[in-house]
C-alpha positions as CSV (number, residue, x, y, z in Angstrom):
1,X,-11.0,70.2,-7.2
2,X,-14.5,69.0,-7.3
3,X,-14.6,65.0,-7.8
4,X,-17.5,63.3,-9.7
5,X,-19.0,60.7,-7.1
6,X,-20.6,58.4,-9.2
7,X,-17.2,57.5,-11.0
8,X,-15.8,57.1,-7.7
9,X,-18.5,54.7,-6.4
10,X,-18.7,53.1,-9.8
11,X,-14.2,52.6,-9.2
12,X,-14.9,51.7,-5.7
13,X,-17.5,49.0,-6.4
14,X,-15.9,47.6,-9.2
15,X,-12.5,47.2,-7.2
16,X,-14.7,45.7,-3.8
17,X,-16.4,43.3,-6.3
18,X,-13.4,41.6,-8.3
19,X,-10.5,41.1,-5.7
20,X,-9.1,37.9,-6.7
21,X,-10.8,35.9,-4.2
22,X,-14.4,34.8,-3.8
23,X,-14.5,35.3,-0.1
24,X,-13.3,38.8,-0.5
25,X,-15.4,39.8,-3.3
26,X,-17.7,39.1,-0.9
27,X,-17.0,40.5,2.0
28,X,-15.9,43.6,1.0
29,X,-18.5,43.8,-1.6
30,X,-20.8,43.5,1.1
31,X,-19.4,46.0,2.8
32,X,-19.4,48.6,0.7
33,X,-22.8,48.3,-0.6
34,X,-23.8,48.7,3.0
35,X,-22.0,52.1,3.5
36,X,-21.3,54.0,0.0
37,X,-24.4,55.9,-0.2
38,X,-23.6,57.3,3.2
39,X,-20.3,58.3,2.4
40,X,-19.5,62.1,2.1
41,X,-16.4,62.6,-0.7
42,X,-13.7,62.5,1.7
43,X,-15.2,59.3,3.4
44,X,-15.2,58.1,-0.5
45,X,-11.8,58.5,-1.0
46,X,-10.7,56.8,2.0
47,X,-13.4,54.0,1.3
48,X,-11.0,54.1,-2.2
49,X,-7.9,53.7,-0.2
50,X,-9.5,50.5,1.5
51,X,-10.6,48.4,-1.4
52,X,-6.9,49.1,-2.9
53,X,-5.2,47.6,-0.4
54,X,-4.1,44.0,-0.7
55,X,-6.2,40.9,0.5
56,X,-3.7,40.2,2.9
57,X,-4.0,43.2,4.7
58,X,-8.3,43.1,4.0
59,X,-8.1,39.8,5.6
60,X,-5.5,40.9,8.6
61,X,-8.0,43.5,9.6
62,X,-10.9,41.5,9.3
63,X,-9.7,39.4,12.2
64,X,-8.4,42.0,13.8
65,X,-5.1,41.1,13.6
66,X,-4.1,45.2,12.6
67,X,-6.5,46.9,14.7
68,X,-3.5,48.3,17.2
69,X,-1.3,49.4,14.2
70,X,-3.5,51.4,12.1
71,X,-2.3,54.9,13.3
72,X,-5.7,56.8,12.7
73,X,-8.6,55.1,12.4
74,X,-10.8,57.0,10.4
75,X,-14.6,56.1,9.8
76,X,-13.8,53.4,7.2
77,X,-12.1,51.4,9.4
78,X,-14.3,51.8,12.5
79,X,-17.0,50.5,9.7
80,X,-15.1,48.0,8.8
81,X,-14.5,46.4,12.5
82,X,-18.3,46.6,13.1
83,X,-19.3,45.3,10.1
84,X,-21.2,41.4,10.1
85,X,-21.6,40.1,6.9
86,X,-24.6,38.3,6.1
């Protein structure tokens, strides 16, 4: 099944940009902006994955807290640990 990107990127930046917080809109809007026009459409579903998952958990891996518990760390993630916001 062949997926349209640009309603995927346009989902994804949407999500990244209205989390509920203003510290997480941006930071992970940051974030994605950096990286989603690198992103083959795999790598954009699993980018997906990551904005839907609950500031809690955004914030736990941000601090590193989940780094030895994620069991496969895929590109996203790897991102995600390297990434310095401005």
């Amino acid at each position: 099944m062949k997926i349209n990107k640009d309603d995927i990127k346009k989902r994804i930046i949407y999500r990244a940009s209205y989390r509920g917080t203003k510290e997480l809109d941006v930071l992970i809007s940051s974030f994605v902006n950096k990286i989603i026009n690198n992103l083959n459409e795999d790598e954009l579903l699993e980018l997906e994955k990551f904005v839907n998952l609950s500031d809690e958990d955004l914030i736990k891996m941000n601090n590193n807290f989940y780094k030895h518990k994620i069991k496969s760390v895929n590109k996203i993630y790897r991102e995600f640990y390297n990434f310095k916001p401005l």
